[in-house]
N, C-alpha and C positions, 0 to 999 in steps of 0.2 A: 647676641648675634642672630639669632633665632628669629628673635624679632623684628631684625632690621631686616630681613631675607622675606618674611611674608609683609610687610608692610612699603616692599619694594615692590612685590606680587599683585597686591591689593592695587598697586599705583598703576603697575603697567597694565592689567586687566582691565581695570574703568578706559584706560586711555586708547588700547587696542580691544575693544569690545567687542568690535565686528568677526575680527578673525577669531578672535579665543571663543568668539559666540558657533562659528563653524569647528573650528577645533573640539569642543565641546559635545557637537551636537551627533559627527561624524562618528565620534568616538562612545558615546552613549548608544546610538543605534549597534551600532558594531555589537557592542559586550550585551546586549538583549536578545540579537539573533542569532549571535554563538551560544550562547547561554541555554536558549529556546533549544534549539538545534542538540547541544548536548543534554536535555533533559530528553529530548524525544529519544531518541540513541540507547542513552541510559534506561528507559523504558522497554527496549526492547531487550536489552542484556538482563532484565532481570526476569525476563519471559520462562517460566517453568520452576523459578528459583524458589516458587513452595514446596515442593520434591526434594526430599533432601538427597536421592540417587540420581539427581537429573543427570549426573556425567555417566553414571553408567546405564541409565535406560537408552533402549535402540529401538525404533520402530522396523520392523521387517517387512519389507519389498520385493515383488519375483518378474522378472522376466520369462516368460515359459517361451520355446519352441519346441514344432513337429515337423520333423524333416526340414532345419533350415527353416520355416515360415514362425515368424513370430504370432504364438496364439493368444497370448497374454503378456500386458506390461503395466503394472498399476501398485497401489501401495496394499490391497489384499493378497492375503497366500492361505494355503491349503494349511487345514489344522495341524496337519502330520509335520508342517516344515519345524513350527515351536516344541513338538514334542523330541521328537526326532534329535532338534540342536541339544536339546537339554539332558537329554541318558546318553549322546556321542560326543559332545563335546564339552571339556570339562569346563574351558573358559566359560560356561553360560550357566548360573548361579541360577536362576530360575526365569521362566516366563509366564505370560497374563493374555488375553483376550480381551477386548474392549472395543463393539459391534452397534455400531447407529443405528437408533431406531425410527420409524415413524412417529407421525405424530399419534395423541391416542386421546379421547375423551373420558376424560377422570370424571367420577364421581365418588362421592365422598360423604358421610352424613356427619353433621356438628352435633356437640351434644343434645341439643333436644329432640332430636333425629331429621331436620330439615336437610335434604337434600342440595346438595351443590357441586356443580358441572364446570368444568372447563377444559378449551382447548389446551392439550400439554404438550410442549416440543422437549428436547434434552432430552429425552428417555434412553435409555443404553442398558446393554447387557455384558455382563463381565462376570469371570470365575472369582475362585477364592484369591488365587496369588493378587490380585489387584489390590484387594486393597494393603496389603504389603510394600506390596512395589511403588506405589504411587505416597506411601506413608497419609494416610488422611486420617484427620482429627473427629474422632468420636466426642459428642456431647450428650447421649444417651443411648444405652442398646452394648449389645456385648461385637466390636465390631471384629471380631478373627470370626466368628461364627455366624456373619448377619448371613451371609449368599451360600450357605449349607444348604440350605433349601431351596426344591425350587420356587417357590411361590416366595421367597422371602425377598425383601430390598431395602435396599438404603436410599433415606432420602436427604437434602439439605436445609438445613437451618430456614430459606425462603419459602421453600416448599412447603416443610411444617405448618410453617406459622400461615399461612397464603390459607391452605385448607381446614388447619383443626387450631390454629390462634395461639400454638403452644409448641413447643419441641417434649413437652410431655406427651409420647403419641405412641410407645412401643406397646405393640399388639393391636392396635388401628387395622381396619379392611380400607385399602383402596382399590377400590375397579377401574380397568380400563378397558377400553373398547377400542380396535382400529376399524378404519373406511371399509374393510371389507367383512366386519360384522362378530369378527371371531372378540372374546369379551375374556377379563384372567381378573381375577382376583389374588389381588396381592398382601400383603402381611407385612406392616412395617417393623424390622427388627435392627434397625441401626438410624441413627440422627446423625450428620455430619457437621462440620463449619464448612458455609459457602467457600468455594476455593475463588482466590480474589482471581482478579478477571484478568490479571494476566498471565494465567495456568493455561494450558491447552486440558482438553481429556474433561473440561467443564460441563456436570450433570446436574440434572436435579433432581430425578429418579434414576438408580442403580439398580438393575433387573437379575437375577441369580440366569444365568448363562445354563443351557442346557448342552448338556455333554453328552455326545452322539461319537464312542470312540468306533465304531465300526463304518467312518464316511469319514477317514482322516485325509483321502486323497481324490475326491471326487469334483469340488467344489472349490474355486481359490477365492474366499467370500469371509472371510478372517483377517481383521485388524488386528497383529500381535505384536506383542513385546516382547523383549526378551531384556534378562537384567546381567550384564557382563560382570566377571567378578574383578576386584581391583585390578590398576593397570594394563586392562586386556585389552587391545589392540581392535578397534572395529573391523577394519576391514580384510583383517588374517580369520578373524574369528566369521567373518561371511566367507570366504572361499573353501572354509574349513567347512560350512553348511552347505556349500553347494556340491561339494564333493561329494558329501553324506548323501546326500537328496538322492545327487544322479546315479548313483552306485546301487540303489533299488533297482531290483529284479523287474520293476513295471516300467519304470522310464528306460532303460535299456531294450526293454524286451519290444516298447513302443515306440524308438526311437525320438525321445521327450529327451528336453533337456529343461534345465534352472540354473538361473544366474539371481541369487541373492543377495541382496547388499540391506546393511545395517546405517538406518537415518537417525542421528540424534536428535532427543528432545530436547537439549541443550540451543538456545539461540545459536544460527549461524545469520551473520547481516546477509541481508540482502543487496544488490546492487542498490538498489535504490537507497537503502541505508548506508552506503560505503560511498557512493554519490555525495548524499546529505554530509556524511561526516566532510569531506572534502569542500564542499558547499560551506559548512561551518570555518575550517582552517582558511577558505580563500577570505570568507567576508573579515575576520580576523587579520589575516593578512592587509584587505584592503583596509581595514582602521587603522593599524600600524604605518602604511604607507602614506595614509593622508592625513594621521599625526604627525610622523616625520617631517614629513613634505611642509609642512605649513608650518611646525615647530622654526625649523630651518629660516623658511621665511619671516617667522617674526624676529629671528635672533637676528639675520642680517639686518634689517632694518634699523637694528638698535646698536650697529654699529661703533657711530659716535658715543657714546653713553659709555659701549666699552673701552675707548682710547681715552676716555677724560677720568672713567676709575683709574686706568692703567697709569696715567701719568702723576692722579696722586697719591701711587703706592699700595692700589689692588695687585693681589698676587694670581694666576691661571686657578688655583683651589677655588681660592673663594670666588672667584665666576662662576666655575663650574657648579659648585654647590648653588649657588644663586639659582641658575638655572636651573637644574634638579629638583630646587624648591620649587619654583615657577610651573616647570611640567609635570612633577608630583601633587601639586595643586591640582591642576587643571583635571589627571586624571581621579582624583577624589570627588571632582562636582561632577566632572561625567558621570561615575561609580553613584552618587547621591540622585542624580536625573534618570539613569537606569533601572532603579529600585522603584520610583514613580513609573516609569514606563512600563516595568515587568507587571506592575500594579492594576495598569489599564488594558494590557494587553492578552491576559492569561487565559479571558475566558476564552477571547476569539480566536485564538489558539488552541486551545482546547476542545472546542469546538469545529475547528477545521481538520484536526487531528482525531478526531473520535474519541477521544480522552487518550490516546496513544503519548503521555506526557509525564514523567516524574513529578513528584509533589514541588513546588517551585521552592518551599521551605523547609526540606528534608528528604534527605534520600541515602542509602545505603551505602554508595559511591562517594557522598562527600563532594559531589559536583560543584555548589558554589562557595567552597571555601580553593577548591581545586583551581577552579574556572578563574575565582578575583584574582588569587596572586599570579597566575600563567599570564593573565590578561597585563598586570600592572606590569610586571615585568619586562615582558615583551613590547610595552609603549613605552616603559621610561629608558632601556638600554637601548632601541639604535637613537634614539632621540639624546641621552645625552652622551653616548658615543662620539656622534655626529658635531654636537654643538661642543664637546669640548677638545676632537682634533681641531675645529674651524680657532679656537680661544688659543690651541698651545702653538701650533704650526705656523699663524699668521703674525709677525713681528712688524710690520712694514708701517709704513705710513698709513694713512687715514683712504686718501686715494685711491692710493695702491694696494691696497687692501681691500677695500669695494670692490674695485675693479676683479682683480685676482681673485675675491671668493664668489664673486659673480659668477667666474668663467671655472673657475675649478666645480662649482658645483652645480654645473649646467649641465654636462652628460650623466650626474647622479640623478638630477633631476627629472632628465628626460628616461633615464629607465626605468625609473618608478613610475611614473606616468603612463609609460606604456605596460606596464606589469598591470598594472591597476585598469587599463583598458581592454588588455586581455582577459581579465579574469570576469570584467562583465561580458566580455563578449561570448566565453563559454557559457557565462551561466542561462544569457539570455537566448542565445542560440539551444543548447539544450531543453528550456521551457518549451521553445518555440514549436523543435519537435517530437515534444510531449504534446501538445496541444494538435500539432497535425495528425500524431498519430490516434488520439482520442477524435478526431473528427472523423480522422478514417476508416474506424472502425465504428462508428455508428452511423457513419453515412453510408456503408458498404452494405450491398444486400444481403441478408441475412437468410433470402429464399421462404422467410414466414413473414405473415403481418402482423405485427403485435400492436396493431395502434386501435381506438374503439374498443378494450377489449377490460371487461370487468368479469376477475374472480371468484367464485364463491367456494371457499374450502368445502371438503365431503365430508359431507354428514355420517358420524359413526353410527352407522344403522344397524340394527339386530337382524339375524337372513329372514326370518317372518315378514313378508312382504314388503321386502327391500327394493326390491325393482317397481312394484306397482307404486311407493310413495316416490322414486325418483323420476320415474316417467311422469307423474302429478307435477311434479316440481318443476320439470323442464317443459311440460306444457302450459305450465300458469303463467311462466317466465315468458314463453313465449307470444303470450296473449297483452303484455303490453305496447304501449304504442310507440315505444321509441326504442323496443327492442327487435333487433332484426331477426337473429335465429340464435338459439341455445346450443353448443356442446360439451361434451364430457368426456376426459383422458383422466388416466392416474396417473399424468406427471404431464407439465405445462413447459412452454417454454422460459429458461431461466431458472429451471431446477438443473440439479447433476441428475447423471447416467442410473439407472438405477434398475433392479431387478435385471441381472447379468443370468445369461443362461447360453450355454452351447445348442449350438445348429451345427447339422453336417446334411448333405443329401444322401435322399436314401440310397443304399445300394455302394456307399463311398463312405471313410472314415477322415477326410480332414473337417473337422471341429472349428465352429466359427465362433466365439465370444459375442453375440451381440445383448443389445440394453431392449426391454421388453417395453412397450408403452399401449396400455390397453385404451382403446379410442372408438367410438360411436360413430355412426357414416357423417354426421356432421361436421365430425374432426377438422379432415382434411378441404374441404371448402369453406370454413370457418377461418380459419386460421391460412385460405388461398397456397395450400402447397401442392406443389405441381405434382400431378400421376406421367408420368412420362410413357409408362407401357403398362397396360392391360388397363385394370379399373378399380374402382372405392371398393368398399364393402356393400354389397348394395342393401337401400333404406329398405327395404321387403323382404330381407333375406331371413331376419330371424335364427333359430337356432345353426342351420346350415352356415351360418356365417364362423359358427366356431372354430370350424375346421380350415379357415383363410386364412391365409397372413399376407399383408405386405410389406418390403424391405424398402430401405434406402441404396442409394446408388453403393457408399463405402460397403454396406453387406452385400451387396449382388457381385462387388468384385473381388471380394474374401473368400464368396463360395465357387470363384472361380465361372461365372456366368458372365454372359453379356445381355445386352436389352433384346434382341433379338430370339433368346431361348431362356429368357429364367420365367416366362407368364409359365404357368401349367409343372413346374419342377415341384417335385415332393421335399420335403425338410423333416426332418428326425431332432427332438427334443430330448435334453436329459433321461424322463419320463419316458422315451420312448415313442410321444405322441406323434405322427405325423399330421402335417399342415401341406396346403399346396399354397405354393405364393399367385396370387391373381394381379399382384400391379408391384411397381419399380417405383418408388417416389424421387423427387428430386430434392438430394441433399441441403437442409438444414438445418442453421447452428442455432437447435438447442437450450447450448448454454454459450458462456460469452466467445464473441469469434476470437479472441485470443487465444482460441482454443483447438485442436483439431478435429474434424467432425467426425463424430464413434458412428462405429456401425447398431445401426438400428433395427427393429424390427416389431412393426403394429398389429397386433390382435385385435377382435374383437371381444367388446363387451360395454353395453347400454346402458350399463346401473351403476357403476363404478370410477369414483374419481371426482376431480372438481369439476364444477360448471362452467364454463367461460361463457358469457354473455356478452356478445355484440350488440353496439348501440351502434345509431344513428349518428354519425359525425356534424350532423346541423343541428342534432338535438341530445346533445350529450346528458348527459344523468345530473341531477338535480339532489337537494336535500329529499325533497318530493319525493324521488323518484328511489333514492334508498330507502324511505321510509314502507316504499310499496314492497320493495324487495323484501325486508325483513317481516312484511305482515303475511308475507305469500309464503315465506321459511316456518313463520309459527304457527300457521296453520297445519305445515303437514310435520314437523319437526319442533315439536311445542316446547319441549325441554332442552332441546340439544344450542349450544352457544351459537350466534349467525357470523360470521368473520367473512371479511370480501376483501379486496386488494384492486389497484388499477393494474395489468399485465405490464404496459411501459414502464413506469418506476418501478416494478419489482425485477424485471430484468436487467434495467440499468443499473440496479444496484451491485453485482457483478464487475461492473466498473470501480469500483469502493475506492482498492487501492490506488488503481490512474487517476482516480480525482484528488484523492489525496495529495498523491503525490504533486500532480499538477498545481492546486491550492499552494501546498509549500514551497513549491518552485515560484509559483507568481509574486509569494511575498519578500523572496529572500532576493531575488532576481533584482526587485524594485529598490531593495535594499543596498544590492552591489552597485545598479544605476544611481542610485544618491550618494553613496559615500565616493563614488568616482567624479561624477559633477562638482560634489562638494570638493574634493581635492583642487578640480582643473579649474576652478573659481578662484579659489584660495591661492594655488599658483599661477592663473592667468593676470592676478592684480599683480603681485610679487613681479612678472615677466615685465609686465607692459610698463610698470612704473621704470623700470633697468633700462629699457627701452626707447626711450623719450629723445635724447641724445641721438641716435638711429635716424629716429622718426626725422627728428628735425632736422637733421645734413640732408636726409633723402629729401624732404620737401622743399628743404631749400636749392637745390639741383633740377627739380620740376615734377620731382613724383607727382602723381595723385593719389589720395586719400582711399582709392580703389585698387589700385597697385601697392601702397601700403598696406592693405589690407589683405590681400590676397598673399601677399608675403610674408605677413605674419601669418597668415592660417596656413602655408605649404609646412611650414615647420612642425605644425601639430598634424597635419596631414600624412604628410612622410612617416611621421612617428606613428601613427595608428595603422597604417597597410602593413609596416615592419610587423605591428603586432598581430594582424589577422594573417598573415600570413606563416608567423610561428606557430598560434594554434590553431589553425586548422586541420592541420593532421591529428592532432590532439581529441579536437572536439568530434571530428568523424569516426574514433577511432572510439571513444565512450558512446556517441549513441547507437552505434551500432553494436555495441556490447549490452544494452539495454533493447535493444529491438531485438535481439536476436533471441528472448523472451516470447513474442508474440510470433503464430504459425502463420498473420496476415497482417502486414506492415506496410509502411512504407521504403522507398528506398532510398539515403540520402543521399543529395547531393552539393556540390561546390555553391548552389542558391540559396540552400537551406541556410549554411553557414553567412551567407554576405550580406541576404536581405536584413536577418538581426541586426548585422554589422553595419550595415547603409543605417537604420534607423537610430542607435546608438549612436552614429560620427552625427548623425542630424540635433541630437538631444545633446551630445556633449560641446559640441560648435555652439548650437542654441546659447548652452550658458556661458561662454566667454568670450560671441562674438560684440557685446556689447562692449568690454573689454576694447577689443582691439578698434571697434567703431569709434571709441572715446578717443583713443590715441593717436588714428590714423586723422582724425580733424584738430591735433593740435597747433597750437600757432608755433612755427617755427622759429622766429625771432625769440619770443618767450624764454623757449628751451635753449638755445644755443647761448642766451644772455645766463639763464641760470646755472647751464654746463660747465 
């Protein structure tokens, strides 16, 4: 029996090749970009899962105010908040510290004693409790005891090997040096295993954390953790800290408050991933639908076939299993074409996702044994649902039977149709403004120029005449020909906020958080940002320039000033130092404009930081012309590594995730448009062959071939406004829950949604007007003789 069931399969397959060639192919794409889709997903829920406490570590966050004025809101707190939770509240098992570093020029001698430099990034400082909490795997070194010291650190398994060729390295010196000169020698006492890359808290030097308990509440400049103990409740056990906090004798007496709250390091999706997942169930959906859909159609078509089994004593079972065999076939060779397709597709996938992607042949979850049977199942039950109420319901004649399942399954038809039109129309709509709002945020002024503009990281110099070889450096640079003028900051645009320090004015105690960026008078006409009131630092000023500062607009309205009275205003520092502000700059972003723009505040200082080097935009930089660069570095910086960057790509990279995300959307988008086309193909033939009969009465009464035609298309017409106008509340109703992510956006509207939707009815029209052009030129005699 078995055998006559696929040797029926085999017959009708050669003979309907066309359609089981679309049914096939719709259905193969389908289970590759759900598939895709849930290995990305699965990727991110495994994020942290080398932790074995990942459910009970929390990251600790503070909101501060002073009288009502928010002074601070960011993911640093003050040392005392970790200690504090941990002797007051018992739910909190212990806590960690774990403090970003700059970057630092390592050197290091191999055994013969040859010296070897480089730039190092991941450097980090943490106490003893971390490496506890965090559970990291020791490969050499006694690790309870590596950060007892301070001078001690842990490093990882790449690191090792990078500098001394071995993870045999305990009792090793490595030196480091940062941009401002200061130099630590370190003592390797712990080897780790590289934590795989989808851990957050990822280092490669661990620095022993210096413990200052006498400044537990000066400073909110502390990344901590804290470890909850079983079943403890995050957000009882933060109200429970902020009660503690504010109940100190100094925040009352200062009238300061805290609001802390507990972040897990546990994945939580993000929209964008709760998006995709839904992204994945619609395209899913849409395979399902133009399986059915076309399943459907090839069973009626085969009509006849079933009344001449029927009348020699086929029973409804065995139809239905016939079929069941037929479309459990079909999806097997889909399922066999999918596994070549996953085959060709993975890298560039992988590749568009930054490796953000489970192993495609193993993973923890079990996804593609999950994924096959969710997928077969859900193709082969409405499909043979469908085909075997049409096999038990329908008794009738041959005729009457055509006829009757024609029209019974016209309005099923038509709602699936439109499902399937809707679901592209979200998806392509939502691309649409991802893509506007990516344009609008790099099209918007950002108040800096960052175009022309080539980086050279700062050189870790020793203070023995650190400024007389950076002044050499920025004059040599500037002595080329295709360079316009040299400046130097300790932090460029498209870095974060950094070096946080309180301002108040003198004479007044409200306290202003700003981000310290120290910058050379060239700065600000380098990089064209506007002075709106007073003036630069001036090029002659020299030591006298120490005692200047100028803010940005967000700081001058923190400190409660306007443009009019902040030139000439004193400002008080942690330290105690005062500065007089001499100029007001006009705000900009920094870092990426999805962001809000922090308050600022420029110091001087000449020697310090990277170079930005402007070029000639008709004569931009050459191989040539970095080779000049690096010989003008070795002259004054003979041993130190030369690293340079373009400023536009390194800012844009900030965008990471919007690209990404956009990439993914572009593929899957195009994905919902194929499998939708393919359907209205597949059921445009099915229609218009039903249709014939129509055609030809109308022609023969005097239609034209253009009025036939136009009547045929109001029917798919009609049915596509029904569906943009179902989700469009829908689709406005998600991207504005995704925009509401970014501080500058766009705002949508009712155009956003219809122009997709205009071009979609043009792309879907496109494939089945050929369709109705064929039918609407048929000979009517023909038809009504074969009717």
């Amino acid at each position: 029996m078995i055998q006559n069931y696929l040797s029926t399969f085999f017959r009708v397959f050669k003979k309907n090749w066309l359609s089981s060639l679309i049914n096939i192919t719709g259905l193969s794409v389908g289970m590759v970009s759900a598939l895709l889709i849930a290995k990305y997903i699965g990727y991110s829920l495994v994020f942290n899962s080398s932790y074995e406490n990942r459910n009970r570590i929390f990251h600790v966050s503070q909101i501060e105010t002073n009288d009502g004025n928010v002074t601070y809101d960011g993911s640093a707190t003050y040392r005392g908040v970790a200690i504090l939770a941990q002797r007051e509240i018992p739910e909190v098992e212990a806590f960690t510290k774990f403090n970003w570093g700059v970057e630092y020029l390592i050197s290091v001698e191999n055994e013969t004693g040859e010296l070897k430099q480089f730039n190092q990034t991941g450097i980090f400082s943490a106490d003893t409790a971390f490496t506890d909490i965090f559970n990291l795997q020791p490969l050499a070194g006694n690790l309870e005891k590596a950060l007892d010291e301070p001078a001690s650190v842990i490093i990882n398994r790449s690191i090792a090997e990078k500098y001394f060729g071995s993870i045999d390295v305990i009792g090793r010196t490595i030196k480091g040096r940062v941009s401002w000169g200061a130099e630590t020698n370190w003592t390797v006492a712990c080897v780790v295993e590289d934590l795989p890359r989808s851990a957050s808290r990822r280092f490669n030097i661990l620095v022993s954390g210096h413990e200052d308990l006498t400044n537990l509440w000066e400073n909110a400049e502390y990344n901590q953790f804290v470890l909850l103990r079983e079943g403890k409740d995050a957000e009882l056990v933060a109200e429970k800290i902020t009660r503690a906090v504010n109940a100190l004798p100094m925040f009352q007496d200062e009238n300061r408050s805290i609001v802390i709250t507990l972040d897990p390091i546990k994945p939580e999706l993000s929209k964008f991933e709760l998006f995709l997942i839904s992204t994945g169930i619609l395209i899913m959906v849409l395979s399902w639908i133009s399986f059915t859909n076309l399943s459907i159609v090839q069973f009626m078509q085969r009509q006849r076939e079933m009344f001449i089994r029927r009348s020699i004593g086929a029973d409804n079972s065995g139809l239905v299993k016939q079929f069941l065999v037929e479309t459990g076939g079909v999806v097997m060779i889909a399922l066999a074409i999918s596994l070549v397709l996953l085959y060709f597709v993975k890298d560039y996938f992988q590749g568009l996702t930054d490796g953000h992607l489970l192993p495609l042949l193993g993973d923890e979850y079990f996804l593609n044994t999950l994924f096959i049977v969710v997928f077969i199942i859900g193709a082969l039950l409405p499909s043979g649902y469908v085909m075997s109420t049409f096999l038990i319901r329908h008794k009738t004649t041959l005729q009457e039977s055509k006829q009757a399942r024609f029209n019974a399954g016209a309005r099923r038809r038509k709602v699936l149709a439109g499902l399937q039109f809707g679901i592209a129309i979200m998806m392509i709509t939502f691309t649409y403004v991802i893509d506007l709002q990516m344009d609008f945020l790099s099209g918007m002024s950002k108040g800096v120029n960052l175009e022309n503009k080539l980086i050279i990281k700062p050189p870790k110099d020793v203070w023995q005449g650190k400024g007389r070889r950076a002044r050499a450096l920025s004059n040599e640079l500037s002595q080329l020909s295709w360079v316009n003028h040299v400046s130097s900051s300790t932090t460029i645009p498209g870095q974060a906020y950094r070096q946080e320090v309180n301002y108040h004015i003198q004479g007044t105690e409200n306290e202003v958080l700003m981000y310290v960026n120290n910058i050379n008078p060239q700065f600000l006409p380098a990089y064209e940002i506007e002075v709106l009131a007073g003036e630069n630092f001036p090029s002659q000023g020299g030591p006298s320039n120490r005692s200047k500062v100028l803010i940005n607009l967000v700081s001058m309205k923190a400190l409660g000033l306007e443009l009019s009275n902040a030139i000439g205003q004193k400002i008080v520092d942690e330290e105690q130092e005062t500065y007089t502000i001499i100029g007001v700059v006009l705000d900009y972003h920094k870092t990426s404009p999805k962001e809000k723009i922090g308050p600022m505040i420029f110091r001087f200082n000449a020697v310090r930081g990277y170079f930005t080097v402007n070029f000639n935009e008709e004569n931009p930089p050459t191989e040539q012309s970095y080779a000049e660069l690096e010989s003008i570095w070795r002259d004054i910086y003979a041993e130190m590594p030369f690293e340079y960057f373009l400023l536009s790509s390194y800012y844009d990279y900030q965008f990471g995730q919007e690209d990404q995300l956009l990439g993914v959307m572009r593929v899957f988008t195009f994905v919902a448009i194929f499998l939708a086309c393919f359907s209205l193909i597949g059921l445009s033939i099915f229609e218009m062959a039903n249709s014939k009969l129509e055609v030809g009465v109308r022609k023969t009464f005097g239609a034209s071939s253009l009025i036939i035609g136009s009547h045929l298309l109001k029917r798919y017409l009609t049915l596509f406004v029904v569906a943009i106008l179902v989700v469009l509340p829908v689709i406005y109703y998600l991207t504005g829950q995704w925009l509401n992510d970014f501080s500058y956006r766009i705002q949508v509207t009712p155009l956003h949604i219809l122009v997709p939707a205009a071009g979609l009815l043009f792309i879907s029209f496109s494939s089945i007007a050929i369709q109705i052009f064929k039918l609407s030129r048929v000979n009517p005699v023909k038809v009504l003789r074969e009717g």
